[in-house]
N, C-alpha and C positions, 0 to 999 in steps of 0.2 A: 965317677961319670967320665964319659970318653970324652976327651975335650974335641978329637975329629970329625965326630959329627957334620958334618952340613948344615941340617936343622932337626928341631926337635919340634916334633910331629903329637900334640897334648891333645887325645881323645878324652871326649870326657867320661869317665866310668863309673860315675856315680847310678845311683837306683834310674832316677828321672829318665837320664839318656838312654839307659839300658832298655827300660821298656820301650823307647822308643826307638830302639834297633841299633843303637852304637857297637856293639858288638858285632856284630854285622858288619860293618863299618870298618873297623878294625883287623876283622883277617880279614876282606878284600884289600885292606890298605900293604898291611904282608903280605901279602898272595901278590899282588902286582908289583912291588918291592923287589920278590924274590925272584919276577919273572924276569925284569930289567935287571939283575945280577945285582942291585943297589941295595939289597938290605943294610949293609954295614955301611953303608955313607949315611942314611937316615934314621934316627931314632923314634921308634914308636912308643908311645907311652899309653896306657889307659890311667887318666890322672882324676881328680875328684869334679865334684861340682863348679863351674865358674858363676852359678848364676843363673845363667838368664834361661831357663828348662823351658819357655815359651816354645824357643827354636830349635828344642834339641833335635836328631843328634848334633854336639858341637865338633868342631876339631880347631886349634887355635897353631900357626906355623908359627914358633921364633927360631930366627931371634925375629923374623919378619914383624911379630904379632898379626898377623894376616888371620882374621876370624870369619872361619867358615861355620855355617849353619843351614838346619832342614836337610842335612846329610843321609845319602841313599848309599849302597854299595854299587849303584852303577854309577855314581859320579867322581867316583877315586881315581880309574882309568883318566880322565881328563884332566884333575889337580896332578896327577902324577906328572903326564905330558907336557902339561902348558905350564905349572906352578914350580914343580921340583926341578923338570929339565929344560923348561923355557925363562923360567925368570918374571913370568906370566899371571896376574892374577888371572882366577877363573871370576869374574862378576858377577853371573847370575849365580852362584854361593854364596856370594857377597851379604853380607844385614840388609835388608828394603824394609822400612817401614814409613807413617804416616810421622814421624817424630825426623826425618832426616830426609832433604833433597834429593840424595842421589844416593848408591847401595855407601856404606861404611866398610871402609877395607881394612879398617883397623880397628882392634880391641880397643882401643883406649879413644875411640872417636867415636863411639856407640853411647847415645845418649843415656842408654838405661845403666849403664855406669857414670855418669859424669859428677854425681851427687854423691856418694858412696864412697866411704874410709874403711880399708882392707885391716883390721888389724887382725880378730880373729880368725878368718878368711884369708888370711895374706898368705899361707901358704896355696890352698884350694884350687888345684887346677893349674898349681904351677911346677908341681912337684910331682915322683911319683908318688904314693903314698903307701908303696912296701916298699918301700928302701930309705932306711934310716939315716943314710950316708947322706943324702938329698936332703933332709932335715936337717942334720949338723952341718949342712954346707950352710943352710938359710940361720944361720943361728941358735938352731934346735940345742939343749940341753946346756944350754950356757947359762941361764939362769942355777940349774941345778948346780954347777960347780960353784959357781959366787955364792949361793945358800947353803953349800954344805961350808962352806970359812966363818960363816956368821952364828954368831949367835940367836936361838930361836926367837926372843922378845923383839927383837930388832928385822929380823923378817915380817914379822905379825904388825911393827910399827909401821914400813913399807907400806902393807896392804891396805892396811886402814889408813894411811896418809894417801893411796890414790884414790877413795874414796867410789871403791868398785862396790856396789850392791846386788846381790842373789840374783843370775840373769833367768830363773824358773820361775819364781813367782811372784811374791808381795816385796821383792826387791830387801830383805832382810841387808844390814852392811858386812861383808863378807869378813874382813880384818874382824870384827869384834865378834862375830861367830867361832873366827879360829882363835882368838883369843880366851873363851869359854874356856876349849877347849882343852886349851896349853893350861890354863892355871888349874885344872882339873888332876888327882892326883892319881896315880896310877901304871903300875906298869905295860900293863898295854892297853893300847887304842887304837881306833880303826878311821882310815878313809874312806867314803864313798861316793862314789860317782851317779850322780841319779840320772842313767841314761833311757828312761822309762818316759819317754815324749809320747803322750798320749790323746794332743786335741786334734779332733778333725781338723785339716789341713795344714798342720805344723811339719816342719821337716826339718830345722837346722838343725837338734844334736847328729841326726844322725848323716848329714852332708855333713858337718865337720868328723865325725867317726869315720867316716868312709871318706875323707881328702885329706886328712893330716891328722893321724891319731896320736902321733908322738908327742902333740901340741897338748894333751888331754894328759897322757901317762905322765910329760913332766909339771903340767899343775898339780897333778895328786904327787909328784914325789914332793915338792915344792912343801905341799901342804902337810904331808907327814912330817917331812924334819922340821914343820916348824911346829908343830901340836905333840911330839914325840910320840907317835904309832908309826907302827912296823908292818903293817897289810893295810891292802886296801880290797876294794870290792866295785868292780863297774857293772852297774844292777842295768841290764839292756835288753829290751822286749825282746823277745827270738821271733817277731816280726821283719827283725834288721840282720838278716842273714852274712848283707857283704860288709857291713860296719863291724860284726861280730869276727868275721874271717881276716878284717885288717885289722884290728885290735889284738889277735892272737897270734897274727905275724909281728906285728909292733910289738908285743910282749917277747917275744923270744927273738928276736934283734936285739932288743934293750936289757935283755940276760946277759946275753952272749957278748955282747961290749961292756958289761960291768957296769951297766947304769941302773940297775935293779938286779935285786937277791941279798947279798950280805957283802958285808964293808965294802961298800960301794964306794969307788974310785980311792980307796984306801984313806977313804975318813973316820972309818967305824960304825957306817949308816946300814942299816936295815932296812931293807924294806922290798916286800914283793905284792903283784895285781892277783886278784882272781876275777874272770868273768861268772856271774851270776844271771843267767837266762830268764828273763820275766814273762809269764803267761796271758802277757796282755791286758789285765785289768787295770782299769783307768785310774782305779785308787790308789793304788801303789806306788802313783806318783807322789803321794801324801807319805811324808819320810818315814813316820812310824807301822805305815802299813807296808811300807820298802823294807826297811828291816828282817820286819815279822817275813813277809819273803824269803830274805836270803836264809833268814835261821830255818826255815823248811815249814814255816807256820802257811795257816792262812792268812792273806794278804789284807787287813783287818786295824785300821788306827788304830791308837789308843790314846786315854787321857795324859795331856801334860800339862805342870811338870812331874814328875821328871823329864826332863830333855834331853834330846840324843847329848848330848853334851857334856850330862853327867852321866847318863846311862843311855845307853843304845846299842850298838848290833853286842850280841851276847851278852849284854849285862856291864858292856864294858863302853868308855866316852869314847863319841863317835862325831866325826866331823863331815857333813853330807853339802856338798855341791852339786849342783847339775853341771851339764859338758860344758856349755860357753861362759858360763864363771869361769870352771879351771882351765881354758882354754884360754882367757886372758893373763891369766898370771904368770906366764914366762916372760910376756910385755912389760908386766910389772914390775918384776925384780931382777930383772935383767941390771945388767951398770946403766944408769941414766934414765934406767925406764919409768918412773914415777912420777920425772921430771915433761916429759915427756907425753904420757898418758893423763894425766890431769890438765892440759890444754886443753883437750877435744871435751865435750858436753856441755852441761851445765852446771851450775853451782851445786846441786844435789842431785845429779845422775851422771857422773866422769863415766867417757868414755863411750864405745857405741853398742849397738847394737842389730843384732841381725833379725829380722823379722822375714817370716812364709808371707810372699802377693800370692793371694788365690781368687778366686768366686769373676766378678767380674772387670776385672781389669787385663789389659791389653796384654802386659808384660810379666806373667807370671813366673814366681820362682824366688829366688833367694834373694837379698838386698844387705848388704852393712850399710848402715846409714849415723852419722853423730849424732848423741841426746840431743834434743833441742830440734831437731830439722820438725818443718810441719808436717803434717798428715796431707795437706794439699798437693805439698814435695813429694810425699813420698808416689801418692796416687799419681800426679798427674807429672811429674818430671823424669822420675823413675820407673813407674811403672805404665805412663806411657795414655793415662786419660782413660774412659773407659768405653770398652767395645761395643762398637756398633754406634759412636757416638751421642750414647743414651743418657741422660742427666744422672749423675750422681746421686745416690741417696743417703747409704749410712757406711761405715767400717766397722766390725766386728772385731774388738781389739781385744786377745787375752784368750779365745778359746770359747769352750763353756762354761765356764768362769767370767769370762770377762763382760763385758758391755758393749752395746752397741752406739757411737760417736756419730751423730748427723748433718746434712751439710754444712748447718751454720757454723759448725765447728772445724769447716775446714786449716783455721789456719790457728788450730792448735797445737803448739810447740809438745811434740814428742818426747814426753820422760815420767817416771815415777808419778812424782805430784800432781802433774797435770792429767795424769791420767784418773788416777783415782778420782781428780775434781770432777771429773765429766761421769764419772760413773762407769769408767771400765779400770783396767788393771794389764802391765806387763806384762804378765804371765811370759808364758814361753817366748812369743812373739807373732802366732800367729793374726796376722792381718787378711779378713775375708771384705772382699768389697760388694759392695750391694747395689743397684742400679732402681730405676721408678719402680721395676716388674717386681722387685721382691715384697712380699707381704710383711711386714716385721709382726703381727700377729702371729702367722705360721712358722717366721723366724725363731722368735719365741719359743716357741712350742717342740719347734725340734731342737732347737740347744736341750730345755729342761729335759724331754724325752731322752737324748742323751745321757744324762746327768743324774735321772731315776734311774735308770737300767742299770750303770753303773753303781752306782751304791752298794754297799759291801753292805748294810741291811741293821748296821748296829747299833743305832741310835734314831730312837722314833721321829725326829724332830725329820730328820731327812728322810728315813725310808718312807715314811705315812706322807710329810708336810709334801714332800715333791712330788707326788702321788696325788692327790688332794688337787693342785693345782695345773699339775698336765690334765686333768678331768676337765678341769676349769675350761684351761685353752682349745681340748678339743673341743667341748661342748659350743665356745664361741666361734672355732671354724666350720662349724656344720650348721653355724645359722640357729645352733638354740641357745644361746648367751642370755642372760640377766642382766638387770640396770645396775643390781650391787655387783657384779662378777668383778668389776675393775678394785673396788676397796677390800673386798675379801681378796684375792690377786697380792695387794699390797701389804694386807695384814697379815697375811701366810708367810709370804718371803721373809719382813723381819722381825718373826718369829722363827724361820728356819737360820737365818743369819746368826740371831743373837745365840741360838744354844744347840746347833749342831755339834758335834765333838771335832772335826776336822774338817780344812779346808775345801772339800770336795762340796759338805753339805752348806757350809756357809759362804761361800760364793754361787751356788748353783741358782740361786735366783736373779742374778746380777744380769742376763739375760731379759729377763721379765720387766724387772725395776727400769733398766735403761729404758725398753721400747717404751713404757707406760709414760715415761718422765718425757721423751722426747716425741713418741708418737702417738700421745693417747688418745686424738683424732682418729686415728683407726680401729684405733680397740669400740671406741662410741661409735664408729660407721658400721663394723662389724654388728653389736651387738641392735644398737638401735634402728639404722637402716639395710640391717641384713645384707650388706654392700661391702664384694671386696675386691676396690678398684684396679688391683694390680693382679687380677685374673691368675691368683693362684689357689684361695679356697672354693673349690668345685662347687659348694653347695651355695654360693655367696655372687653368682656372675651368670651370663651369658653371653656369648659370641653372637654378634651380629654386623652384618656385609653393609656400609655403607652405599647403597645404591646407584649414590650419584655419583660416586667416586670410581666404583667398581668398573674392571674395562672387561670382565669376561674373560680374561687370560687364561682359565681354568687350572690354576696353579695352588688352588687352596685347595681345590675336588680331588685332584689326582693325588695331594697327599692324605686325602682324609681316609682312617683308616678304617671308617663305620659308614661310609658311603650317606656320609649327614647332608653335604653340600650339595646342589642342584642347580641347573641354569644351562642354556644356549653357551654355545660358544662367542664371543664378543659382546653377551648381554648378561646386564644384571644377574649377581648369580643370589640364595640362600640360603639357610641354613638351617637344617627340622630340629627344635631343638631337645625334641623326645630322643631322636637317636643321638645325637651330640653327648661326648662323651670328655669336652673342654679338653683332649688332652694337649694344646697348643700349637701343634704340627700346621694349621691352616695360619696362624698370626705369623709363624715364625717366616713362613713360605711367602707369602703376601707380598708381593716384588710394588704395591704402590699405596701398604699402610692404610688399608680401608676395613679393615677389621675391628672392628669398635670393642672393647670391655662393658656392658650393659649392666644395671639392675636386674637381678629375677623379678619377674613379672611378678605382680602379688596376685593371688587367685581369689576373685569373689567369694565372702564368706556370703554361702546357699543353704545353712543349717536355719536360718531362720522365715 
């Protein structure tokens, strides 16, 4: 790194930014650079995710930390002027929001970090993330030379004395997985990397792939010299095009410095990555159907035991991680790191974790946060309360797998245990927030939809049983439900639970189970009063104008797109509800909340 820089100029160039035009961004930031003759006084970087993709494009100046966001290419002209040659912040780039008095000029005075431990993330957005030099500055591959002095038993007692558990799913303890594996006999074994993140709105593996992949490549070498295999395998959707293109720049850096391939740093170690392209199917987040993957099979569980552990990829013990497991382990074996990393969490969850904000809350995007912090924290400190200042309803913890957590439970301590208690599960970490308008009925209904589709078809219990009961839920969001639909409902799921073959099919009702458990006052308004108060099942509601309230602003009419609404201008307006077609555009426009969510009318029975 040039130490004469000025400043270093950290766009963010992860996915999120990018779609939202950071590139863009970036050669106007050059283009104006080069026009002032200053290219070489300032350093532009396109670096990874910091976070908070609410605001993106980001750009962050250090050593300033001066954190710009909602970045355009015509506003670089003016940072250049006033910021680079004035000395100047630009304010209106500045953070505004309802969580902070006046704009926040600095990264580290932005409340949607204030709660948040950077360990796996602690490179992300501070680094570039193709240049490895930048990694070994931050401490990158320093765990791997202390592991290649040690003897393998005593690596594996490390991991399991920090007390890190599987950050992909049912939190398995990662040490005594790799310890499986190490007492398994054989000359060769495989690593793998399960970079196959597949729940609707999840995104950390592949913001740590794409902002610090070297963090990843030295957990798998970490984890070969202690298991004694010599390859590994990072199995990663070919969804994730630029995590894919910095992994395979991170890979031939990491050759060509001798930190991978053969006798590596002259200890005798072997070991070299291949990437493994996955076709997107959901199952193959289930390790045996990863495998079958990479062996060129169909992507397709199978019964265990056997476990990858004594047999897996080719027939040979195989030791399988997802990204933010191995992504902590250079933390961990670092000199002092165990000491170190077992502070932060709980008594049976060390250590933190990074969870996807999505659905409706303010602040969305990426979060590390310590085991332990509540769900209330995370919602309303972090991410900022929820938009439009609508009451809170439920959090979607885990995916479609996981469960759905309700107000009461807001100040539920975040970890393993506590999750499972309430009826969801870690899983990856995606967190979807949910506000009064969501139906958890129709919620329901689209996780399992999900979760049938997906189904690899192999075992009846899933491909029939989840089948079976997305029937169910549709039949009760169209208003034709049954009194027993809620106990067949429950009796399906565990039965799916108990004898699905893999986790795909035995979590996939956990969905269902949660809503029924916490909201089965809906499911009974649904089916009994054909009433679904949160005006999301079409055939379950009507829109109706307040009268007294209505001021005629004409604001609900001009957006309607079936021409349903009628009325004077400054007078009561309403709404024919032959042509109404609920699609919400009139509630959402509504500048003074006079739109009411109604019962369907019930129609005189005239058969007799």
């Amino acid at each position: 790194m040039n130490n004469l820089y000025e400043k270093h100029l950290m766009i963010c160039g992860a996915t999120g930014c990018l779609a939202s035009g950071s590139q863009s961004v970036e050669e106007a930031l050059r283009t104006e650079l080069e026009k002032h003759g200053i290219k070489d006084k300032f350093r532009v970087v396109m670096s990874g995710c910091p976070g908070f993709c609410e605001v993106g494009p980001i750009m962050v100046v250090y050593p300033d930390k001066v954190f710009y966001c909602r970045l355009k290419p015509k506003d670089i002209p003016e940072i250049v002027e006033k910021h680079l040659f004035g000395g100047e912040m630009v304010e209106r780039l500045l953070y505004k929001g309802p969580d902070v008095e006046a704009p926040a000029r600095f990264f580290d005075t932005i409340p949607f970090y204030a709660k948040q431990k950077f360990n796996v993330l602690r490179n992300s957005g501070l680094i570039d993330p193709e240049n490895i030099d930048e990694y070994i500055m931050r401490g990158g591959y320093r765990a791997l030379t202390r592991v290649l002095q040690m003897e393998p038993a005593d690596i594996c007692e490390e991991v399991k004395s920090s007390g890190l558990r599987g950050r992909g799913g049912a939190g398995f303890p990662t040490g005594l997985k790799w310890e499986f594996t190490l007492k398994e006999p054989g000359a060769k074994k495989y690593v793998v990397c399960n970079a196959d993140e597949g729940d609707p709105g999840a995104f950390m593996d592949r913001s740590i792939l794409e902002g610090d992949p070297h963090t990843v490549l030295e957990g798998m070498l970490v984890c070969g010299r202690t298991t004694g295999a010599d390859e590994g395998y990072i199995y990663c959707r070919a969804e994730y095009p630029l995590a894919i293109k910095r992994l395979k720049i991170a890979i031939e850096q990491a050759e060509e410095y001798g930190l991978l391939g053969e006798n590596i740093l002259g200890y005798g170690f072997n070991f070299k990555i291949n990437i493994k392209e996955g076709a997107g199917a959901f199952v193959c987040g289930e390790e045996t159907a990863l495998l079958a993957s990479i062996e060129g099979k169909r992507g397709m569980p199978r019964p265990r035991p056997p476990f990858p552990a004594q047999s897996g990829l080719f027939g040979k013990p195989t030791t399988i991680n997802n990204v933010e497991t191995l992504a902590n382990i250079p933390l961990i074996v670092k000199e002092g790191g165990v000491e170190e990393y077992i502070k932060i969490g709980t008594e049976g969850s060390k250590g933190t974790k990074v969870f996807a904000l999505a659905g409706k809350v303010r602040n969305t995007g990426l979060c590390e946060v310590p085991m332990g912090i509540t769900i209330r924290e995370i919602i309303y400190d972090v991410g900022g309360g929820i938009k439009g200042d609508r009451e809170f309803k439920a959090v979607q913890a885990g995916g479609p797998s996981g469960g759905c957590i309700p107000a009461e439970l807001l100040d539920l301590p975040i970890d393993y245990d506590s999750l499972n208690k309430a009826g969801a599960i870690m899983g990856s970490g995606g967190l979807v927030v949910m506000d009064e308008r969501t139906c958890m009925v129709d919620l329901a209904r689209y996780f399992l939809s999900f979760t049938q589709k997906e189904s690899c078809g192999k075992c009846t219990p899933c491909r029939e049983g989840t089948k079976r009961m997305l029937e169910i839920l549709n039949r009760i969001t169209e208003g034709e439900g049954k009194a027993e639909d809620i106990d067949t409902l429950e009796s399906l799921a565990q039965s799916i639970k108990d004898s699905s073959l893999c986790g795909l099919g035995q979590t996939s009702p956990n969905p269902v189970l949660s809503t029924i458990r916490y909201f089965r006052h809906e499911y009974e308004e649904h089916i009994n009063d054909k009433y679904c108060r949160s005006g999301v099942c079409k055939a379950l509601f009507n829109y109706k104008i307040d009268t007294e309230r209505c001021t005629g602003c004409t604001a609900c009419a001009r957006v309607c797109p079936v021409d349903a609404i009628t009325g004077e201008k400054k007078e009561p307006h309403e709404i024919n509800q032959d042509l109404c077609t609920r699609c919400g555009s009139c509630i959402e426009r509504c500048p003074e909340n006079c739109i009411m969510i109604t019962p369907v009318e019930k129609k005189a029975d005239v058969s007799s």
